[in-house]
C-alpha positions in Angstrom: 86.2 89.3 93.4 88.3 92.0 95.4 90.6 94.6 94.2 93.5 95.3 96.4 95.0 99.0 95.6 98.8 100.0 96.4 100.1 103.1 96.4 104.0 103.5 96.5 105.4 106.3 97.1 109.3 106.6 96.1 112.2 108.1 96.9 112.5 111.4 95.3 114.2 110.6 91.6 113.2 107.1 92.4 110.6 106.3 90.1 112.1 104.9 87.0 113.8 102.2 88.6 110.3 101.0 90.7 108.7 101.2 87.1 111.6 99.4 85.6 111.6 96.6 88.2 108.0 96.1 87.5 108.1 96.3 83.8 111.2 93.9 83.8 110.9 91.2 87.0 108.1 91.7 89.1 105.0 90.9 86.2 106.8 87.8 85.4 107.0 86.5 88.7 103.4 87.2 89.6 102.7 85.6 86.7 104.3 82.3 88.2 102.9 82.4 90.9 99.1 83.4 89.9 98.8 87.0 90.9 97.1 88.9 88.5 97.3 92.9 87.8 94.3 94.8 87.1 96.1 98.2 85.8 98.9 100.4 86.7 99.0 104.3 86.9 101.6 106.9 87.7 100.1 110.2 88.9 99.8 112.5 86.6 98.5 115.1 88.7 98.0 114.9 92.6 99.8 114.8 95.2 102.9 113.7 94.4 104.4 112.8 90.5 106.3 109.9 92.1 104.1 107.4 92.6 102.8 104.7 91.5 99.1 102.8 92.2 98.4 99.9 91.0 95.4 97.1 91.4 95.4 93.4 91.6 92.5 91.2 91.3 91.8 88.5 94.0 89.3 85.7 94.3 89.2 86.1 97.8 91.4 87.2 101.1 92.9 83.5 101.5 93.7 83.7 98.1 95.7 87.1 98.9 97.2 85.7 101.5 98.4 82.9 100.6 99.9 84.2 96.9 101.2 87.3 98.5 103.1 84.9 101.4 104.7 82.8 98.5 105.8 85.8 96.4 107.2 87.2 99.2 109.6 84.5 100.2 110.6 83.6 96.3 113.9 83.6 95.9 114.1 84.9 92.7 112.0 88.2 94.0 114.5 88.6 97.2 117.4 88.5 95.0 115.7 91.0 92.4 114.5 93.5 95.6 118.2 93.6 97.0 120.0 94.2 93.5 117.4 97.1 92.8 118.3 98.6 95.9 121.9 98.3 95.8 122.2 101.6 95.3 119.8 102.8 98.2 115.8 102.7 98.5 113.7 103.0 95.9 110.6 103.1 97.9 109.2 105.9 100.5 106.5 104.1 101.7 103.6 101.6 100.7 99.9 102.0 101.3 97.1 99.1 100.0 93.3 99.2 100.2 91.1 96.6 99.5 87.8 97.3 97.7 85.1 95.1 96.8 83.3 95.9 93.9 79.2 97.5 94.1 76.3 96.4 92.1 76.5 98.7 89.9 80.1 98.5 89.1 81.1 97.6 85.7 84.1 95.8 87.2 83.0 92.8 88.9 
């Protein structure tokens, strides 16, 4: 198992509306399409108050790429992304990490 971490960074204000899009479109088409979520944070304290991190939980790299390359080019996601951002960016920037658990680990 991997973990792959994303940080996005929003727009200033912008924040909301990426945890609304999330809570309200994006979980449901993952789900259709087999891309499971391991947690979601907002920062609390750090850096910056307007992000969010989240991890999802692969079987492998193919299987990354070959979900992430489907979700990408749903239609139903497309159409979601542009009426989200209708009203300008909600999204600074993007980072993602992919870890791979140690023996120790008590997530596997």
């Amino acid at each position: 198992m991997i973990y792959e971490m994303r940080v996005y960074r929003c727009v200033s204000g912008r924040l909301p509306a990426l945890l609304a899009r999330f809570e309200n479109h994006t979980l449901r088409i993952w789900e259709r399409h087999g891309i499971r979520q391991a947690g979601f944070w907002t920062t609390l304290v750090g850096e910056s108050n307007q992000e969010l991190t989240y991890l999802l939980a692969w079987e492998s790299m193919a299987e990354r790429e070959t979900k992430w390359a489907t979700f990408m080019a749903d239609k139903e996601w497309q159409s979601v992304r542009a009426e989200t951002e209708r009203d300008g960016a909600i999204v600074h920037n993007v980072t993602n990490q992919f870890l791979a658990p140690t023996a120790f680990s008590s997530v596997k």
